[in-house]
C-alpha positions as CSV (number, residue, x, y, z in Angstrom):
1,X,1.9,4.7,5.1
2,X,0.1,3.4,1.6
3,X,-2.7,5.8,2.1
4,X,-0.3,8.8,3.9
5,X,1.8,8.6,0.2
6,X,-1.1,8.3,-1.7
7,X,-2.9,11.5,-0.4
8,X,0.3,13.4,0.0
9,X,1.3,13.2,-3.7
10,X,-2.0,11.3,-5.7
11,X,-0.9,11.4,-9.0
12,X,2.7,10.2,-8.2
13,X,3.1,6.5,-8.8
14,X,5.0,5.2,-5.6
15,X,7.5,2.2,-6.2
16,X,7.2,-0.4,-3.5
17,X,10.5,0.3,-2.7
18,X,9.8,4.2,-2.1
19,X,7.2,3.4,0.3
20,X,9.3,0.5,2.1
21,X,11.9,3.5,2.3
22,X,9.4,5.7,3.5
23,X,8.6,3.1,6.2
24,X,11.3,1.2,7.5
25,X,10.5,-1.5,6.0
26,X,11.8,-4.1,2.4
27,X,9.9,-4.2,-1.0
28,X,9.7,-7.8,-0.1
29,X,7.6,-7.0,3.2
30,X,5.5,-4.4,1.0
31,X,4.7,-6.2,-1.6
32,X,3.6,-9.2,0.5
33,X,1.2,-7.1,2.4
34,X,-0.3,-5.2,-0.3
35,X,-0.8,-8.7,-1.9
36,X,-2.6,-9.3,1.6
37,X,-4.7,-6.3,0.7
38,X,-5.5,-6.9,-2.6
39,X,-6.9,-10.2,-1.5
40,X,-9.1,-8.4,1.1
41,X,-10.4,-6.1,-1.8
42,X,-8.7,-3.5,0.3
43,X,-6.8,-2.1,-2.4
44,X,-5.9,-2.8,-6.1
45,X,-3.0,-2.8,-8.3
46,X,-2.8,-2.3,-12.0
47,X,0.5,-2.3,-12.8
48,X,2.5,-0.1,-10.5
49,X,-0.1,2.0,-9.6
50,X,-2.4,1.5,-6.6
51,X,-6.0,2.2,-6.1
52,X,-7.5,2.6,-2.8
53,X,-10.8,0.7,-2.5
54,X,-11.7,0.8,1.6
55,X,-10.1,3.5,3.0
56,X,-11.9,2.7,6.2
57,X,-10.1,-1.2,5.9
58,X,-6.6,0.3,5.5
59,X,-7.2,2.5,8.4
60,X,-8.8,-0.1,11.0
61,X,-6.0,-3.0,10.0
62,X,-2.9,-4.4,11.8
63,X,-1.4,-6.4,9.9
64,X,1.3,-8.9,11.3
65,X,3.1,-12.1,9.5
């Protein structure tokens, strides 16, 4: 979903709860999994806004709790 948003509107910053929205899913579940991410060096976060960093990560992960 993270990189579907981010390539369907780039300059848009998305809210953790607009892409928890998008996705069926809670901010709270969001925002522990792109911490996840940003611990893999998938992804970063500067403020609200999210930079992709492996594309290729993102797409080949499943990610459960």
């Amino acid at each position: 979903t993270l990189l579907y948003l981010k390539e369907l509107k780039p300059d848009h910053i998305w809210t953790r709860q607009e892409i928890a929205d998008y996705c069926g899913s809670t901010a709270a579940t969001v925002i522990r999994t792109m911490a996840y991410f940003e611990n893999q060096k998938w992804i970063e976060q500067q403020g609200r806004d999210i930079i992709i960093l492996n594309r290729q990560a993102l797409l080949d992960q499943t990610y459960s709790e």
